[in-house]
Every structure is written in C-alpha cells, then in structure tokens.
C-alpha positions in Angstrom: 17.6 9.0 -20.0 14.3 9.1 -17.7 13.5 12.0 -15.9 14.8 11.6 -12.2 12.6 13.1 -9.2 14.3 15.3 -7.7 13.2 13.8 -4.1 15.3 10.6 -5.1 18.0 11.4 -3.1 19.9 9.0 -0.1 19.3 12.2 2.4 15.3 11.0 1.9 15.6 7.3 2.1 14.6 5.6 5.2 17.0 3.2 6.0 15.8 -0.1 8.2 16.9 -3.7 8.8 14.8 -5.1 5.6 17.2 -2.4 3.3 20.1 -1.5 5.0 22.4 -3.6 2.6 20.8 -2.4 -0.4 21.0 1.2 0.6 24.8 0.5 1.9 25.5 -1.4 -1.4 24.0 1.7 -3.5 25.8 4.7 -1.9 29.3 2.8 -2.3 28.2 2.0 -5.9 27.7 6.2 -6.1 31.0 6.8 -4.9 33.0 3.9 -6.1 31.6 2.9 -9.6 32.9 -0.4 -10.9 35.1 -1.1 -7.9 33.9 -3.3 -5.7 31.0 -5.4 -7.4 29.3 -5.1 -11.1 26.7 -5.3 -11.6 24.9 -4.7 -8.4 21.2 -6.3 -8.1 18.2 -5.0 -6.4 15.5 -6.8 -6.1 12.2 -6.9 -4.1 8.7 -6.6 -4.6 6.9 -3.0 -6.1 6.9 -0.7 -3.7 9.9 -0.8 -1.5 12.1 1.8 -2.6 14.5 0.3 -5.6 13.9 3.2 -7.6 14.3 5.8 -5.1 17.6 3.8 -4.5 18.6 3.8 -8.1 17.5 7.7 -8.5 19.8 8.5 -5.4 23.1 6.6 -6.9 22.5 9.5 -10.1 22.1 12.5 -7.9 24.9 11.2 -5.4 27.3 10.2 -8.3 26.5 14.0 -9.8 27.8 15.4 -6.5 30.3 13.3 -5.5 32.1 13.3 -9.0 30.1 15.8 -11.5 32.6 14.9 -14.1 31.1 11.3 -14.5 28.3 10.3 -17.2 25.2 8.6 -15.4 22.6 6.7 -18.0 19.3 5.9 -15.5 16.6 3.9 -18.0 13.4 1.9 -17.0 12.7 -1.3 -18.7 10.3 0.7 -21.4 13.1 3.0 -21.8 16.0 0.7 -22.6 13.9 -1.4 -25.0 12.7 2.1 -26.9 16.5 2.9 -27.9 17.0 -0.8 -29.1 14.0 -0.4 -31.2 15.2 2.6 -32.2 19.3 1.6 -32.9 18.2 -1.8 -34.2 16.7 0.4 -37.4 19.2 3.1 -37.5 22.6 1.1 -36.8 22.2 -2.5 -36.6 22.8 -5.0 -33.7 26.8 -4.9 -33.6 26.5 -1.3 -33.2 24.2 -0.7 -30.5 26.4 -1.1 -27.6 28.2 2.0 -28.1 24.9 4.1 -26.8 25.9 3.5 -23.2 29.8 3.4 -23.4 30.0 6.9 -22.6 28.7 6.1 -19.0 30.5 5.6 -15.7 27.2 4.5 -14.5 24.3 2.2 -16.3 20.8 1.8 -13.6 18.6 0.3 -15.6 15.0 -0.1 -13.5 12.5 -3.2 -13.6 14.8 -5.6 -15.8 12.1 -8.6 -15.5 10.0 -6.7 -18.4 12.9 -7.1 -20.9 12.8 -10.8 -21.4 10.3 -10.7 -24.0 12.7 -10.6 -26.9 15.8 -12.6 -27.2 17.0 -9.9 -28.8 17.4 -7.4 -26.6 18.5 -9.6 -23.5 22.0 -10.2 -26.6 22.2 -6.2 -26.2 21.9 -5.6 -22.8 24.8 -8.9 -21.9 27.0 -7.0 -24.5 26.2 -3.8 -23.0 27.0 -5.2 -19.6 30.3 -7.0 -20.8 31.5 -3.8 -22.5 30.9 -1.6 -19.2 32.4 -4.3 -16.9 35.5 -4.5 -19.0 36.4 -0.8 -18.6 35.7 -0.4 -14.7 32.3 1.0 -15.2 29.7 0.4 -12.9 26.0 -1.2 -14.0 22.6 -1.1 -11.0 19.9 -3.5 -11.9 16.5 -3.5 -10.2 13.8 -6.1 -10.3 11.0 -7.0 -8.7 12.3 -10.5 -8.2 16.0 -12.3 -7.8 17.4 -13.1 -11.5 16.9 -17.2 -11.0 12.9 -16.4 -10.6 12.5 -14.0 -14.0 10.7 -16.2 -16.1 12.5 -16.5 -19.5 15.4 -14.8 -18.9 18.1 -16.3 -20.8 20.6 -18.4 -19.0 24.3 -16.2 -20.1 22.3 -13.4 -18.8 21.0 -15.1 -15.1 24.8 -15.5 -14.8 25.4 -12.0 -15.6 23.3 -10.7 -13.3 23.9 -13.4 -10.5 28.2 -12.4 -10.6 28.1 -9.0 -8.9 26.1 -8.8 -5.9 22.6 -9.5 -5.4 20.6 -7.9 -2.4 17.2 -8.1 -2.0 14.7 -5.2 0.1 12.0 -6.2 2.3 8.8 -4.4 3.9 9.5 -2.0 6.3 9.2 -3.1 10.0 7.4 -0.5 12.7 9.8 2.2 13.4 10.8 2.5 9.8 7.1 2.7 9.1 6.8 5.3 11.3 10.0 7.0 10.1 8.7 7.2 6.5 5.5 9.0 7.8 7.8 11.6 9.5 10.2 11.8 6.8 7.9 12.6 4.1 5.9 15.0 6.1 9.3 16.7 6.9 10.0 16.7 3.0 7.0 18.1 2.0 6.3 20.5 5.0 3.0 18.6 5.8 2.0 19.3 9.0 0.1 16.1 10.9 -1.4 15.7 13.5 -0.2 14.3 17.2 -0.4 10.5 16.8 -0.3 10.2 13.5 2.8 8.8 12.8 2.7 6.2 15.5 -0.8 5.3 14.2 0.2 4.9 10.5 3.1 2.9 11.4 1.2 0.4 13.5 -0.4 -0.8 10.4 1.3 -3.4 8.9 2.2 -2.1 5.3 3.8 -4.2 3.1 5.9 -1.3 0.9 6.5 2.2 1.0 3.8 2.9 -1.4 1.0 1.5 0.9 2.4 4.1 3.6 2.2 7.2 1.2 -1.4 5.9 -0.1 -2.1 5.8 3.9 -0.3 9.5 4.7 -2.2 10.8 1.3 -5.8 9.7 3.0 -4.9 11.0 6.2 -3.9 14.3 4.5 -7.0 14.6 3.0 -9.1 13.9 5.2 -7.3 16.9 7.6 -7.7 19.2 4.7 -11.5 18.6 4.6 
C-alpha cells in the first residue's frame, strides 16, 4: 500500500462550491463503505485535491471503524503488484490480493490503460469487491468517457457508481487554503497575505502552496 501523508485528513481539506460533492461523497464513502454507491469517481484536473480526498477516506475509515482493511494504491503502484502476481500466481489468481479490503482507493486510474491486461484485473477486482458490499474510490484526472483507450466493460464500470468531478477553487476558498495551511504548519504570515494570495486566480491547490511557499521564503530572507 502507498505511504499516506499524515496531513491527508478531512479536518485539513478546504471544502468550496467547486468540491463540496466530492468531499461529501468521500466522507460517507469513509463511514459507509459499499452502501450507497460503488465505485465512487473523482475526477478533475492535477492539483485539486483528489488525493488528499482519497488519503482522508483511509485515515477517516481507520478511525471510524479500525477494524476494517483499507488498500490505497497509485496507478504505478497497482500495476507493480500485477507485474508482480502475473509471474508468481497467474491471471485467475490475482484478484484475491485486494479481497481482504473493505476499502480499494486506487489514485490516477487514466495511467493504467496501457495494457489490456491489467484493465481484465482491475474489472475483476472491482466485480469481486462490489459483490461482497465492499467499497472501491477511483481518481482521475479526467471523467471515464474521456480516458483515452480505456476499455469499454471498464468505462461502464466506472460510469455505474457515482461520478463527481472537482473544480478550481473560487476566492474565499483560495483564501481559506492560505489560512489553513499556515494554521497546519504553524507558519506565521504576514497581515494581508491571505487576502492577497487568494485574489490571484489559481487554477488548483498546488498553484496556491507553490504561491504560499514563495511568499514564505521570501519572509524568511
């Protein structure tokens, strides 16, 4: 499993009108796995937050019910262990890595169209979940009908849960980011700052910590 940041949590997520439902959609996933839609789908360009999101389900899940078994993989990750089961076990075998999990998120799932292959393992993987109430998060930098050769069982997959998608950040969630991070972090800015980072018009959350990290530096100097 990837190593989680332990700064991925809901408590540190900005909520704002471009990812309220995606944020709303991930905490019930936390604390109802499998229930009410599966798999869920977040998607929006780099940057917004869909990892934070997914990292925040695992540490929420872990809190909220410590019993249950959380799997969190990037793309690389996921295709690493089918590479690695593929020599060891064999294709009909390789579903049973995740059946021990109440709760697949598997990050940046447009890089794993590349092989047939593997899209066969993750729609069994899915399948096998689904059909015993467990509950599967999918990010992507784009919504599953634009992932270019992704193979048409698996769109449908995707597309039969929920799909949400996260947008960039409008002012006062800009701003709130600024503050938020500062808070996190015990950086101490300066009066106006917020205000003035925010009134740029950033297009993801990673533009605004690129922005804070100058600002930072420069007060340090």
């Amino acid at each position: 499993m990837a190593t989680l940041d332990p700064h991925l949590t809901f408590e540190n997520f900005v909520v704002g009108p471009a990812n309220r439902l995606a944020a709303a959609a991930a905490r019930r996933a936390a604390e109802r796995p499998g229930v009410s839609y599966n798999p869920l789908f977040i998607y929006g360009p780099h940057g917004l937050g869909k990892t934070h999101l997914l990292g925040a389900i695992a540490r929420h899940a872990a809190k909220v019910s410590p019993g249950k078994t959380v799997h969190f993989e990037t793309s690389q990750g996921f295709l690493s262990r089918v590479v690695e089961d593929m020599e060891d076990k064999g294709k009909e075998d390789l579903r049973e890595r995740y059946r021990d999990a109440d709760i697949l998120l598997l990050d940046d799932v447009q890089f794993l169209t590349a092989e047939p292959h593997v899209q066969d393992i993750l729609l069994l993987t899915l399948d096998a979940l689904a059909q015993e109430g467990k509950q599967a998060v999918l990010a992507s930098d784009r919504p599953p009908a634009d992932i270019e050769g992704l193979a048409a069982h698996l769109r449908t997959r995707f597309e039969s849960g929920l799909l949400v998608t996260m947008g960039p950040p409008e002012y006062e969630t800009r701003v709130a980011i600024v503050q938020k991070v500062a808070e996190t972090f015990r950086h101490v800015l300066g009066p106006g700052v917020p205000d003035a980072i925010g009134g740029i018009p950033y297009r993801s959350v990673a533009e605004i910590l690129g922005a804070l990290d100058r600002i930072l530096e420069i007060q340090d100097v």
